[in-house]
PQR file of N, CA, C, O and H, with PARSE charges and radii, in Angstrom:
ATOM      1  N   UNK A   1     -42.979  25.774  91.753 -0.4000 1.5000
ATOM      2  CA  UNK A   1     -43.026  24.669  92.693 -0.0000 2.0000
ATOM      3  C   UNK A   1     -43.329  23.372  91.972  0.5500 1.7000
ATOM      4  O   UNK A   1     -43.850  23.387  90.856 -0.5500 1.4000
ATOM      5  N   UNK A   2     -42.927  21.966  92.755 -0.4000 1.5000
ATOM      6  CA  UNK A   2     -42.828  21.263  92.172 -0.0000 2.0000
ATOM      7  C   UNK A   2     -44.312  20.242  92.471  0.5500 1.7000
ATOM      8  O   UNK A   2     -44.976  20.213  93.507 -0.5500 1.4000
ATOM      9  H   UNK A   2     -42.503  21.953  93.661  0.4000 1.0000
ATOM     10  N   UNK A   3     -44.493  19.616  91.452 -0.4000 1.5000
ATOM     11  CA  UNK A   3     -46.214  18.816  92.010 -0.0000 2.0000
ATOM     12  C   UNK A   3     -45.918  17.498  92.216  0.5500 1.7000
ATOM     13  O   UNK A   3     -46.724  16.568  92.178 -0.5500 1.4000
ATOM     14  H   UNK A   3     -43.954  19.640  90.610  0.4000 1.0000
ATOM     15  N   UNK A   4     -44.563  17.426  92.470 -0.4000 1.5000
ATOM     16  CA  UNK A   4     -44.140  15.530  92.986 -0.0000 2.0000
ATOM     17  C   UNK A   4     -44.358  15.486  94.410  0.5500 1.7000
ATOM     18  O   UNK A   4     -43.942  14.529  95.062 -0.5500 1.4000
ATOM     19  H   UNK A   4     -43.908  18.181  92.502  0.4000 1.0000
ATOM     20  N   UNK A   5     -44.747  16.089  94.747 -0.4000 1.5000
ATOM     21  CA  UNK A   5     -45.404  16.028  96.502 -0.0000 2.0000
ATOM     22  C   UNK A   5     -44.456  15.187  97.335  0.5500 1.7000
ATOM     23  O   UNK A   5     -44.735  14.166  97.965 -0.5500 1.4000
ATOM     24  H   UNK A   5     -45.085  16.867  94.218  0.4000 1.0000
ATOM     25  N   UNK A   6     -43.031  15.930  97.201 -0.4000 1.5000
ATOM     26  CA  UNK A   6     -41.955  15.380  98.187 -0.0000 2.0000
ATOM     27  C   UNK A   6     -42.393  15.554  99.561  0.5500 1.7000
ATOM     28  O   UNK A   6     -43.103  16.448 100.022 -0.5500 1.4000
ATOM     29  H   UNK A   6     -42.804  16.759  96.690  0.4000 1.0000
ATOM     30  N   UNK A   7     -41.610  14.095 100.414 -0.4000 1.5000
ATOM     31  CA  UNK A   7     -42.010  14.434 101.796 -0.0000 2.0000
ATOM     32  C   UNK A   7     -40.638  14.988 102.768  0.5500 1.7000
ATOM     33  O   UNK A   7     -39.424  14.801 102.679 -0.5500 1.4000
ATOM     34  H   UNK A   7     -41.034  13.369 100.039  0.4000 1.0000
ATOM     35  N   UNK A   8     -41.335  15.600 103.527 -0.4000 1.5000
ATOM     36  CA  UNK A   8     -40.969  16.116 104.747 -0.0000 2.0000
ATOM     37  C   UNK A   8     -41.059  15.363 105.863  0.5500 1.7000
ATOM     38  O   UNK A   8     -42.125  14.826 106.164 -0.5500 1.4000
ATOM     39  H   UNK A   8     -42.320  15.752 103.599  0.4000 1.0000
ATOM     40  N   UNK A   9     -39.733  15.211 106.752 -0.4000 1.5000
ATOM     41  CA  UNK A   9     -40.076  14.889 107.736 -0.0000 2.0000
ATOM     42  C   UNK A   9     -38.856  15.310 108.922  0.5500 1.7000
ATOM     43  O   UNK A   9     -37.628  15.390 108.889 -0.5500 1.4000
ATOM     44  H   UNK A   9     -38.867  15.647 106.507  0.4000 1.0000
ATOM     45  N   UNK A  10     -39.861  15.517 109.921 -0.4000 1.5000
ATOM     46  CA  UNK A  10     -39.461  16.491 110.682 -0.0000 2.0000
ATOM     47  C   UNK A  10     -38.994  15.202 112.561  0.5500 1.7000
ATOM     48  O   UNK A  10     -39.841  14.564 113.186 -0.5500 1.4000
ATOM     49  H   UNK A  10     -40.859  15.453 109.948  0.4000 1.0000
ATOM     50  N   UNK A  11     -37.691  15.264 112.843 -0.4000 1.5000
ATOM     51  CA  UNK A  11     -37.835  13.813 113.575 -0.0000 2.0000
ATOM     52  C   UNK A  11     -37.050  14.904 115.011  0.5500 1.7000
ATOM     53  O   UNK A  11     -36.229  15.814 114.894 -0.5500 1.4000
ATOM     54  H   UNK A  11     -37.003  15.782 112.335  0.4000 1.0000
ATOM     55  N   UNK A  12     -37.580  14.450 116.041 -0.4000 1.5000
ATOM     56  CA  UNK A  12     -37.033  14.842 116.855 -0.0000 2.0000
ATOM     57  C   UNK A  12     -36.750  13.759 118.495  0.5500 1.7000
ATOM     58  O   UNK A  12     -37.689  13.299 119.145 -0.5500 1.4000
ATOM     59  H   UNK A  12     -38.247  13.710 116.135  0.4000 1.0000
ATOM     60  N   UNK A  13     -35.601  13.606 118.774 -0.4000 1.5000
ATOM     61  CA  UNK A  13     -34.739  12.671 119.364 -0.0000 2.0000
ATOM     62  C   UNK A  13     -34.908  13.095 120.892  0.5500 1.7000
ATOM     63  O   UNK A  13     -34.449  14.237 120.913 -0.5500 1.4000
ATOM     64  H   UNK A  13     -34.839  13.979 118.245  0.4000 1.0000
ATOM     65  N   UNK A  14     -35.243  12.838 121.918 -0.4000 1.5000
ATOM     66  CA  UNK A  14     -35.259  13.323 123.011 -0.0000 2.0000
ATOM     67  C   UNK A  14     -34.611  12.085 124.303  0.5500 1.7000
ATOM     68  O   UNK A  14     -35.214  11.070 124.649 -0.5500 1.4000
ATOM     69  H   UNK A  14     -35.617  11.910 121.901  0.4000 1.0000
ATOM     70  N   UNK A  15     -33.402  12.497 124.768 -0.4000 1.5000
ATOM     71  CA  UNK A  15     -32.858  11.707 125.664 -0.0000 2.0000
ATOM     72  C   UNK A  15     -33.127  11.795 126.918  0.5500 1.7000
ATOM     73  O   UNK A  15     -32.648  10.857 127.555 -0.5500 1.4000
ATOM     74  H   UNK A  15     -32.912  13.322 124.487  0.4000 1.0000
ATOM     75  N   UNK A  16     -33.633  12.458 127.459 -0.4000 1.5000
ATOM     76  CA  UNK A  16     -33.845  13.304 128.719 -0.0000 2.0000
ATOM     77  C   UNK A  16     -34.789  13.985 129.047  0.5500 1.7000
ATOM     78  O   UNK A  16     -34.854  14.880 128.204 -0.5500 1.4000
ATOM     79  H   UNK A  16     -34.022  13.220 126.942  0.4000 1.0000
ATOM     80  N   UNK A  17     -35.719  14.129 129.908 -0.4000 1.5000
ATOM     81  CA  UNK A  17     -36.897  15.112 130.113 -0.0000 2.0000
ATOM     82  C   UNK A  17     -36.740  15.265 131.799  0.5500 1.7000
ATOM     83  O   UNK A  17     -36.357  14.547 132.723 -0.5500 1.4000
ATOM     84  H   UNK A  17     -35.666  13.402 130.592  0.4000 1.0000
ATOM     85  N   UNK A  18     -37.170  16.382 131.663 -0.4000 1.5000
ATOM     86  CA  UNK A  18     -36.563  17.405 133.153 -0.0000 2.0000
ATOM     87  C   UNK A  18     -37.609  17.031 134.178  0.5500 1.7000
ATOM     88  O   UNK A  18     -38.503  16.325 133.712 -0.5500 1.4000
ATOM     89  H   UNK A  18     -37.480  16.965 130.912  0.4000 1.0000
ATOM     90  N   UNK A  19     -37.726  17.353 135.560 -0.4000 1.5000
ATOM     91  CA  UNK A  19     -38.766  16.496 136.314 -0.0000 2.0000
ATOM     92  C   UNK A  19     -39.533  18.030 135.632  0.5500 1.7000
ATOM     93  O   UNK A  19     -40.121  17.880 134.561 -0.5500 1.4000
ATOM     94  H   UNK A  19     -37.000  17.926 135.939  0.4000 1.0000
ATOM     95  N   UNK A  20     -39.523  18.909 136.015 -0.4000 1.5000
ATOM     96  CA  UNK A  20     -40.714  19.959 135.495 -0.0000 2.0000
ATOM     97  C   UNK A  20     -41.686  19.597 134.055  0.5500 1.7000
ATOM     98  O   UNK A  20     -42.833  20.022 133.917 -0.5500 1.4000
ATOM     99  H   UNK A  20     -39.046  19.031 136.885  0.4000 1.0000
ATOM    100  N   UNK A  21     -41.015  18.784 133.102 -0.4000 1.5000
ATOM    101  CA  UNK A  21     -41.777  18.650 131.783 -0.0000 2.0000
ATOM    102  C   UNK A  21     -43.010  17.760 132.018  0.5500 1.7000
ATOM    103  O   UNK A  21     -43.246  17.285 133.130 -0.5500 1.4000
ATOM    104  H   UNK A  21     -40.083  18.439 133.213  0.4000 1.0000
ATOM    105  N   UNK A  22     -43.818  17.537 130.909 -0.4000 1.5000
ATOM    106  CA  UNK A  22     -45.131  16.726 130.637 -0.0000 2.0000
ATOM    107  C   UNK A  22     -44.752  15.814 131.933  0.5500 1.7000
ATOM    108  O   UNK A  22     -43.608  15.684 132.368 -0.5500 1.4000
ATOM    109  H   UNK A  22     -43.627  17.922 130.006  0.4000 1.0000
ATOM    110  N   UNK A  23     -45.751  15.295 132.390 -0.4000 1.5000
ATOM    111  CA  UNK A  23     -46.142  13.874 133.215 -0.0000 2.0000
ATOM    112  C   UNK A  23     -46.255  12.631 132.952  0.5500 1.7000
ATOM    113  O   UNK A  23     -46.065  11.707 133.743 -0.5500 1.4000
ATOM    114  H   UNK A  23     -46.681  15.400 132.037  0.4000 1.0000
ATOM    115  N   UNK A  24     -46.689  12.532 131.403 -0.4000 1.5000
ATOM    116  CA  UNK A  24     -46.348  11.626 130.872 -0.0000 2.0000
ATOM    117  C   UNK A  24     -45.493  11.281 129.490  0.5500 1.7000
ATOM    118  O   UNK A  24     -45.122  12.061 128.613 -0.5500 1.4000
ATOM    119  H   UNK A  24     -46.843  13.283 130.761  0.4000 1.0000
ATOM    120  N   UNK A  25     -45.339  10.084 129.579 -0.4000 1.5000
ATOM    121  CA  UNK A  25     -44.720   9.821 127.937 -0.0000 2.0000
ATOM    122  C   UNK A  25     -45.685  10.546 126.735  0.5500 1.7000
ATOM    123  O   UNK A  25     -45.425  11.484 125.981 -0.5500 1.4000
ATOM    124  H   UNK A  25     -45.640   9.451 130.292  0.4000 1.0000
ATOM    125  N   UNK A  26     -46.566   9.945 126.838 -0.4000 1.5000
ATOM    126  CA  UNK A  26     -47.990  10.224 126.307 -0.0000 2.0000
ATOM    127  C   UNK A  26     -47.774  11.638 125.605  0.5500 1.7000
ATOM    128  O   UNK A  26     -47.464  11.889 124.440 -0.5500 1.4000
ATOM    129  H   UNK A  26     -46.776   9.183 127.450  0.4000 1.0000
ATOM    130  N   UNK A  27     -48.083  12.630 126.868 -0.4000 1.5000
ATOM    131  CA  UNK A  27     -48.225  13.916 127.011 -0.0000 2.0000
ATOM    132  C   UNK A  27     -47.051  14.543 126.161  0.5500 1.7000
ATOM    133  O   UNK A  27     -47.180  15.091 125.066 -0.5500 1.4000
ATOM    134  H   UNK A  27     -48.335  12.426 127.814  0.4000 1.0000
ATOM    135  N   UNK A  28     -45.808  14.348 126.916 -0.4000 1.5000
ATOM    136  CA  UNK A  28     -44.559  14.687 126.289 -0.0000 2.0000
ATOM    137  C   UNK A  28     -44.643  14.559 124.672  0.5500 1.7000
ATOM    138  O   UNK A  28     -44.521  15.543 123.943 -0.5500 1.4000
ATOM    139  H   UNK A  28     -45.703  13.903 127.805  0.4000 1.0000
ATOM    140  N   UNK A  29     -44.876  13.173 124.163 -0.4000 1.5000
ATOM    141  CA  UNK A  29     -44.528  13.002 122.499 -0.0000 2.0000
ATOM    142  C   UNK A  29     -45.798  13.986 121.806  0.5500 1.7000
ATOM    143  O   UNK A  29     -45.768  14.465 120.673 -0.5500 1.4000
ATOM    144  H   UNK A  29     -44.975  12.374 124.755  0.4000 1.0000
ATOM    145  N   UNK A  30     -46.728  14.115 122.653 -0.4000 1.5000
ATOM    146  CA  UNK A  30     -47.931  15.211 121.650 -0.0000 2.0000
ATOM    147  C   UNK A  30     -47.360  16.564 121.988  0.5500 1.7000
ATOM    148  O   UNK A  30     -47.725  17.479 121.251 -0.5500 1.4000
ATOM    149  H   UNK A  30     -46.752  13.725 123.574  0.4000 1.0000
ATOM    150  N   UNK A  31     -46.604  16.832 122.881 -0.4000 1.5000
ATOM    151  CA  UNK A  31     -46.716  18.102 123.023 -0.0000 2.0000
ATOM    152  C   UNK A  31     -45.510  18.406 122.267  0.5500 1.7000
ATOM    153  O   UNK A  31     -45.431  19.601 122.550 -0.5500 1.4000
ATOM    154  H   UNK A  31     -46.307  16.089 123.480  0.4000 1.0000
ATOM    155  N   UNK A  32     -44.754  18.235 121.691 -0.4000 1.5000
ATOM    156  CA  UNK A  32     -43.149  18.231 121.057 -0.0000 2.0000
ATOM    157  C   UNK A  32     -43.814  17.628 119.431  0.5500 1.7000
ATOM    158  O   UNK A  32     -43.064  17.883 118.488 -0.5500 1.4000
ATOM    159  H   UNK A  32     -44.818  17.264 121.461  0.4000 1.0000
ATOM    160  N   UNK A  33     -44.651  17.147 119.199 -0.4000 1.5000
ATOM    161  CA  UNK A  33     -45.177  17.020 118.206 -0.0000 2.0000
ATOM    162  C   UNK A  33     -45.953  18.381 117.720  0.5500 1.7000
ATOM    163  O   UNK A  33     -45.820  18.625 116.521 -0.5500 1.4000
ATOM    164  H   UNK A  33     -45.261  16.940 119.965  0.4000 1.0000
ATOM    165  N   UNK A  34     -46.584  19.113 118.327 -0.4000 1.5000
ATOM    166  CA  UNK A  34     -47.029  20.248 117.908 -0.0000 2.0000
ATOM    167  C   UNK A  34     -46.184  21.183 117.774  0.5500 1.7000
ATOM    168  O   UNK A  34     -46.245  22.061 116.913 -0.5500 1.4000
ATOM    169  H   UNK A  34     -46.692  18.915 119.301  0.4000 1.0000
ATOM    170  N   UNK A  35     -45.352  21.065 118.599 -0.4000 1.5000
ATOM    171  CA  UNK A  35     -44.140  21.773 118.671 -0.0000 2.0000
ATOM    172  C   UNK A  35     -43.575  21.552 116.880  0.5500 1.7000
ATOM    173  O   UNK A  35     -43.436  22.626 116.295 -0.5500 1.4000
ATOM    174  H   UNK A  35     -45.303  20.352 119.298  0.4000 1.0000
ATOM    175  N   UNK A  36     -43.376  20.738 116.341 -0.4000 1.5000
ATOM    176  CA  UNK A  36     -42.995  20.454 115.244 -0.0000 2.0000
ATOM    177  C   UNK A  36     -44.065  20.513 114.376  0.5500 1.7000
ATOM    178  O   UNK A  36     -43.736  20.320 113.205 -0.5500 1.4000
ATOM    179  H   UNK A  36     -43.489  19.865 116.816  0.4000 1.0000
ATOM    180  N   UNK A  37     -45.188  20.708 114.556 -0.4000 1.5000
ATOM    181  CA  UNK A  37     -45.720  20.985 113.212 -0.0000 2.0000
ATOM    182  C   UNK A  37     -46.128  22.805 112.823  0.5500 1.7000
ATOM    183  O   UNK A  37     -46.291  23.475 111.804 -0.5500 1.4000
ATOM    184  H   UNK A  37     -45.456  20.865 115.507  0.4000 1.0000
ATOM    185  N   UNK A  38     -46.154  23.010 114.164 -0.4000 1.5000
ATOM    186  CA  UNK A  38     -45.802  24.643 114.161 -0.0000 2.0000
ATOM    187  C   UNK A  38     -44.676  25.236 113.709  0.5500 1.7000
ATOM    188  O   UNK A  38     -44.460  26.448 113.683 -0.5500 1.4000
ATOM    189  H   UNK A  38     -46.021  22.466 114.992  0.4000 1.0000
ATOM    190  N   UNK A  39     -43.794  24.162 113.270 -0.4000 1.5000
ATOM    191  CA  UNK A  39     -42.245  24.920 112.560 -0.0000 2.0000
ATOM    192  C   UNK A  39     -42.648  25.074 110.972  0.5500 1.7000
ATOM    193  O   UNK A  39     -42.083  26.004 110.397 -0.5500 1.4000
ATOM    194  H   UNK A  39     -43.969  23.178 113.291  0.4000 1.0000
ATOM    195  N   UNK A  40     -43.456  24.365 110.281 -0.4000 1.5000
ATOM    196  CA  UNK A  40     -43.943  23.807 109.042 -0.0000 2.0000
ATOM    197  C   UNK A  40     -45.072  24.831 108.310  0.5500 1.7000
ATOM    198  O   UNK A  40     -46.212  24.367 108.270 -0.5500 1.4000
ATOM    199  H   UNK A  40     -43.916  23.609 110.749  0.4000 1.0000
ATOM    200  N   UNK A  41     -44.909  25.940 107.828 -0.4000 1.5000
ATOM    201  CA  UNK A  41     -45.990  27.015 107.440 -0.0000 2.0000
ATOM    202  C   UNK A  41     -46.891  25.954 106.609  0.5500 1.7000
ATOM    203  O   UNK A  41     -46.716  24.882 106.030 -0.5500 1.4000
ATOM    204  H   UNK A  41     -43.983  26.316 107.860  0.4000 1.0000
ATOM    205  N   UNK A  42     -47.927  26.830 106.869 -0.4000 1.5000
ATOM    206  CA  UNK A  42     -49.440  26.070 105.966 -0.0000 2.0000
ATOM    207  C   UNK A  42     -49.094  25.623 104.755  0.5500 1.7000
ATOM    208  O   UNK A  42     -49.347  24.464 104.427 -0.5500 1.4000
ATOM    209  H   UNK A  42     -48.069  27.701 107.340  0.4000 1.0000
ATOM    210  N   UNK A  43     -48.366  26.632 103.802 -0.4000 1.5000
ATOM    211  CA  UNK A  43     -48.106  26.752 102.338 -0.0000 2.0000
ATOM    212  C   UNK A  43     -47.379  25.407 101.951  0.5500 1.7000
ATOM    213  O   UNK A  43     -47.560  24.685 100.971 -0.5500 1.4000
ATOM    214  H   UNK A  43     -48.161  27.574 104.069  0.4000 1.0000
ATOM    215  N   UNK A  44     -46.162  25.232 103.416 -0.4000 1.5000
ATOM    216  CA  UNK A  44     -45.709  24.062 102.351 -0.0000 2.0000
ATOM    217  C   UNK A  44     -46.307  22.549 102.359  0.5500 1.7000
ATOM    218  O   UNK A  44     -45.860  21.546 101.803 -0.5500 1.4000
ATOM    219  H   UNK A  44     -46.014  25.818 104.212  0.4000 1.0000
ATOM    220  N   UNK A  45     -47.644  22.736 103.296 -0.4000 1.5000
ATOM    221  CA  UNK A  45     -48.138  21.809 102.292 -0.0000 2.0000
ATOM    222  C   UNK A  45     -48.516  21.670 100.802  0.5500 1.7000
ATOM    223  O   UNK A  45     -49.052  20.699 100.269 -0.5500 1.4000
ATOM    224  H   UNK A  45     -48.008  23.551 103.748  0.4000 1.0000
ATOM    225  N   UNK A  46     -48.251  22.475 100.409 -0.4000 1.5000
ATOM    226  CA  UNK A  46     -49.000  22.713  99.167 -0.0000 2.0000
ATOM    227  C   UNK A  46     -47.841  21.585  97.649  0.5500 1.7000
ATOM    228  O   UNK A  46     -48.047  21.156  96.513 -0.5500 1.4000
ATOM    229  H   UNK A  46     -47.815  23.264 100.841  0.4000 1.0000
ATOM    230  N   UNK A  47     -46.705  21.593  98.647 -0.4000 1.5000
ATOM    231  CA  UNK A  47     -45.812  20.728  97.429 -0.0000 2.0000
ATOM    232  C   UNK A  47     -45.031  20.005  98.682  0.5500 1.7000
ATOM    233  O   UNK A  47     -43.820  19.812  98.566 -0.5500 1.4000
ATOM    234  H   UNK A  47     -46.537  21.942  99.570  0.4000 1.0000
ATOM    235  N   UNK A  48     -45.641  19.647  99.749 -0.4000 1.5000
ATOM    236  CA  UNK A  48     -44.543  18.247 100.255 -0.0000 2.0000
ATOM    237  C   UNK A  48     -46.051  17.701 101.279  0.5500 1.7000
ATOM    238  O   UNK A  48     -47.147  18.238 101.442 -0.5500 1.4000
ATOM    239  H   UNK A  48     -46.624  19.803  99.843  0.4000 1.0000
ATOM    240  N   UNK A  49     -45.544  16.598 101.736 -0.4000 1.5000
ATOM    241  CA  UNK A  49     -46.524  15.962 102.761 -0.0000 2.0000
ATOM    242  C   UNK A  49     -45.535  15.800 103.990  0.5500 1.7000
ATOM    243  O   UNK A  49     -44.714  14.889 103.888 -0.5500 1.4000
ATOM    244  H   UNK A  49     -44.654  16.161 101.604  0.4000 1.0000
ATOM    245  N   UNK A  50     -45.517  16.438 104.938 -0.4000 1.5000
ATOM    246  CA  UNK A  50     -44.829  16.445 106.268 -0.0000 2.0000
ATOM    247  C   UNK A  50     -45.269  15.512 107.170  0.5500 1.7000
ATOM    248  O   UNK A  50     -46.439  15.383 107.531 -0.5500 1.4000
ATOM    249  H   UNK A  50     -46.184  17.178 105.021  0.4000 1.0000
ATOM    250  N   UNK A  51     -43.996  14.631 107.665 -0.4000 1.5000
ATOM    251  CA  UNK A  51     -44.291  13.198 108.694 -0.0000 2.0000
ATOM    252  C   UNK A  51     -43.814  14.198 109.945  0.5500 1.7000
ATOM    253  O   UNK A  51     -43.173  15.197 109.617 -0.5500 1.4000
ATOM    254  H   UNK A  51     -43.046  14.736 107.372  0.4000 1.0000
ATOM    255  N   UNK A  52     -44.074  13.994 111.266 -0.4000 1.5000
ATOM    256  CA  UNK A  52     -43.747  14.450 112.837 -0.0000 2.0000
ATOM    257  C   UNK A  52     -43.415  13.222 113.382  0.5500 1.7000
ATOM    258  O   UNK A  52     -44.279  12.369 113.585 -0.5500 1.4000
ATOM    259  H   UNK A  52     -44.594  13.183 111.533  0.4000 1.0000
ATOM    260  N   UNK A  53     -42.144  13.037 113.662 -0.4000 1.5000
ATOM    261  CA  UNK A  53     -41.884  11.519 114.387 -0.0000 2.0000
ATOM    262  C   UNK A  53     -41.143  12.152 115.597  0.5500 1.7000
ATOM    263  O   UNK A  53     -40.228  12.958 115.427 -0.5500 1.4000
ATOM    264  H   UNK A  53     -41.442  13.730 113.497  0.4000 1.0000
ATOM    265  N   UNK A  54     -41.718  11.625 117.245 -0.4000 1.5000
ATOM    266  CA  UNK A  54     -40.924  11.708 118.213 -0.0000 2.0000
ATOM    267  C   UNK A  54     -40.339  10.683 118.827  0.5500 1.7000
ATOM    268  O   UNK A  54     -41.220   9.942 119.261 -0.5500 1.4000
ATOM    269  H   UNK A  54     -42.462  10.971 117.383  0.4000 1.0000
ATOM    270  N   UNK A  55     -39.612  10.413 118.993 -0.4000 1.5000
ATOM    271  CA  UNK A  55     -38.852   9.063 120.126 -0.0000 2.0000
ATOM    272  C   UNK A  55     -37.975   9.694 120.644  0.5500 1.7000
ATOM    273  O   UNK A  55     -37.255  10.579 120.183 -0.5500 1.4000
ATOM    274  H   UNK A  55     -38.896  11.015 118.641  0.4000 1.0000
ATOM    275  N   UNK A  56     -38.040   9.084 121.963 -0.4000 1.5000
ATOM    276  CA  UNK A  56     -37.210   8.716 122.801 -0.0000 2.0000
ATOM    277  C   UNK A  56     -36.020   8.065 122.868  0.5500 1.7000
ATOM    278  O   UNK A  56     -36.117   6.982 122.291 -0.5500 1.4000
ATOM    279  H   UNK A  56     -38.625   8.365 122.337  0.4000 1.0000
ATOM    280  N   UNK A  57     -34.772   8.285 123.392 -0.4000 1.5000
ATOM    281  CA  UNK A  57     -33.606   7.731 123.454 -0.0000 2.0000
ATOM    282  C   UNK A  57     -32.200   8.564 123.164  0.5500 1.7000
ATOM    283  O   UNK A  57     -32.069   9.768 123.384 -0.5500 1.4000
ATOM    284  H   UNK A  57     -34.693   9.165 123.860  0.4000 1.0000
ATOM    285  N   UNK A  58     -31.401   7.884 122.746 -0.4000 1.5000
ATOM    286  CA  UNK A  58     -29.958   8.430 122.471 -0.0000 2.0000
ATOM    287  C   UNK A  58     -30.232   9.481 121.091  0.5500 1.7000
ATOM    288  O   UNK A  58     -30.937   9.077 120.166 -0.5500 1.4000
ATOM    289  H   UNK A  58     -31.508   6.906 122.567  0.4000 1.0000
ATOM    290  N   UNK A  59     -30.000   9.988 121.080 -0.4000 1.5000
ATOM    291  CA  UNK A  59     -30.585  11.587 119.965 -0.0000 2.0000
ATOM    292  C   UNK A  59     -29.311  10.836 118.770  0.5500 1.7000
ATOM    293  O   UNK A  59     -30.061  10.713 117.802 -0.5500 1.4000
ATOM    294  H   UNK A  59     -29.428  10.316 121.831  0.4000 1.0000
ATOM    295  N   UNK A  60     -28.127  10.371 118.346 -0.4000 1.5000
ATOM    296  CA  UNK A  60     -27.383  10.083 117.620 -0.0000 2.0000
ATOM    297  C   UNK A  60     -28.344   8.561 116.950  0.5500 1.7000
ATOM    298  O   UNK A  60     -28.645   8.406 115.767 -0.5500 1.4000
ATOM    299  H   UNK A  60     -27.518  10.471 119.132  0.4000 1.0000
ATOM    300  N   UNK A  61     -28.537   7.983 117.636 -0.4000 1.5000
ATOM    301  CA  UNK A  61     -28.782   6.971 117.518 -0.0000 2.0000
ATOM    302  C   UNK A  61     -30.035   6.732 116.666  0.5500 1.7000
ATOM    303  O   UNK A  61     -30.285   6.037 115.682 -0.5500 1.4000
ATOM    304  H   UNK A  61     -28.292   8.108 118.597  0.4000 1.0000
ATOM    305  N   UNK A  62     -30.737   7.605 117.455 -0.4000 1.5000
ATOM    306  CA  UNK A  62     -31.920   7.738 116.492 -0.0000 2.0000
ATOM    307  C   UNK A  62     -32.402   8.707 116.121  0.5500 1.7000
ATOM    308  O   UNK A  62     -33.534   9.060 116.452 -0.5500 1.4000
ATOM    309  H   UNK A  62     -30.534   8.170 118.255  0.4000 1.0000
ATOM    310  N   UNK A  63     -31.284   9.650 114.990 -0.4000 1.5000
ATOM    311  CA  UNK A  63     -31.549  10.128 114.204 -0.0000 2.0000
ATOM    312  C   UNK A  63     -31.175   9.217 112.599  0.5500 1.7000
ATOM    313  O   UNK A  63     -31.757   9.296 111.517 -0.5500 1.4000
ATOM    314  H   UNK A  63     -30.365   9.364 114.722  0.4000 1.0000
ATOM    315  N   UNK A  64     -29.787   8.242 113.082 -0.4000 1.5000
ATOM    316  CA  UNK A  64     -29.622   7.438 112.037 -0.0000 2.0000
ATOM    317  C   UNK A  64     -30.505   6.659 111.650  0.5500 1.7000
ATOM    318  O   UNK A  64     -30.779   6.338 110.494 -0.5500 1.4000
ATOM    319  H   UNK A  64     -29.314   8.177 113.961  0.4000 1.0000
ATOM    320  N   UNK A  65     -30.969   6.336 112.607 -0.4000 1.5000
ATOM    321  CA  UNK A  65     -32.464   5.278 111.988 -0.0000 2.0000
ATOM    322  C   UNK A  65     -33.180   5.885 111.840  0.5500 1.7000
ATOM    323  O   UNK A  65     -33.677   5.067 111.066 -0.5500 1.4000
ATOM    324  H   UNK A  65     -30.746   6.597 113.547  0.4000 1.0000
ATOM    325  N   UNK A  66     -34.198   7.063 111.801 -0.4000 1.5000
ATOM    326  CA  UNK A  66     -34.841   7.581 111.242 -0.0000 2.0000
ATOM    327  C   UNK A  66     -34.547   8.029 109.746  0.5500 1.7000
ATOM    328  O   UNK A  66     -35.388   8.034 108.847 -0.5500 1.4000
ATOM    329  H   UNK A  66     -33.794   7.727 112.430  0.4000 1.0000
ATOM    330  N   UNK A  67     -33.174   8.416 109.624 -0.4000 1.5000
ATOM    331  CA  UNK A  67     -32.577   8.595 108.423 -0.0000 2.0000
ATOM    332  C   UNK A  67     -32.902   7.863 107.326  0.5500 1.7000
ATOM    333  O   UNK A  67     -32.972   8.368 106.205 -0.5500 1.4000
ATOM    334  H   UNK A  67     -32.491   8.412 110.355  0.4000 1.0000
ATOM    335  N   UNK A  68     -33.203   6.179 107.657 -0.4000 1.5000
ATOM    336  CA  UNK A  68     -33.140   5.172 106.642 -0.0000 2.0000
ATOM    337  C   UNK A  68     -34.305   4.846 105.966  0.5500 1.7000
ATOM    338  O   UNK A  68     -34.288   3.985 105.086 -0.5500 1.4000
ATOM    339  H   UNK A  68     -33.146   5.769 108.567  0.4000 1.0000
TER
END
């Protein structure tokens, strides 16, 4: 493994939320945030530093800007 402590980042785009989901914005971006750091085993912290970014909007749109 490598010790340049590449990052990770994990972005997830959400256009739509169902009337059943979270109540709030708030609620929604933490709960889809855990959601994403539960994909991320313990270990690989060990050689990357993992970012969790959620927004809202057009899922194309802003995945390109997150991209940059």
């Amino acid at each position: 493994m490598s010790d340049a402590r590449s990052k990770l980042t994990l972005l997830h785009v959400v256009q739509y939320r169902e009337a059943n989901e979270m109540t709030t914005p708030a609620d929604f971006g933490e709960s889809c945030e855990r959601q994403l750091r539960a994909l991320v085993p313990e270990e690989a912290r060990l050689w990357c530093e993992p970012h969790f970014i959620v927004e809202r909007g057009q899922p194309a749109g802003g995945i390109l800007y997150g991209a940059q």
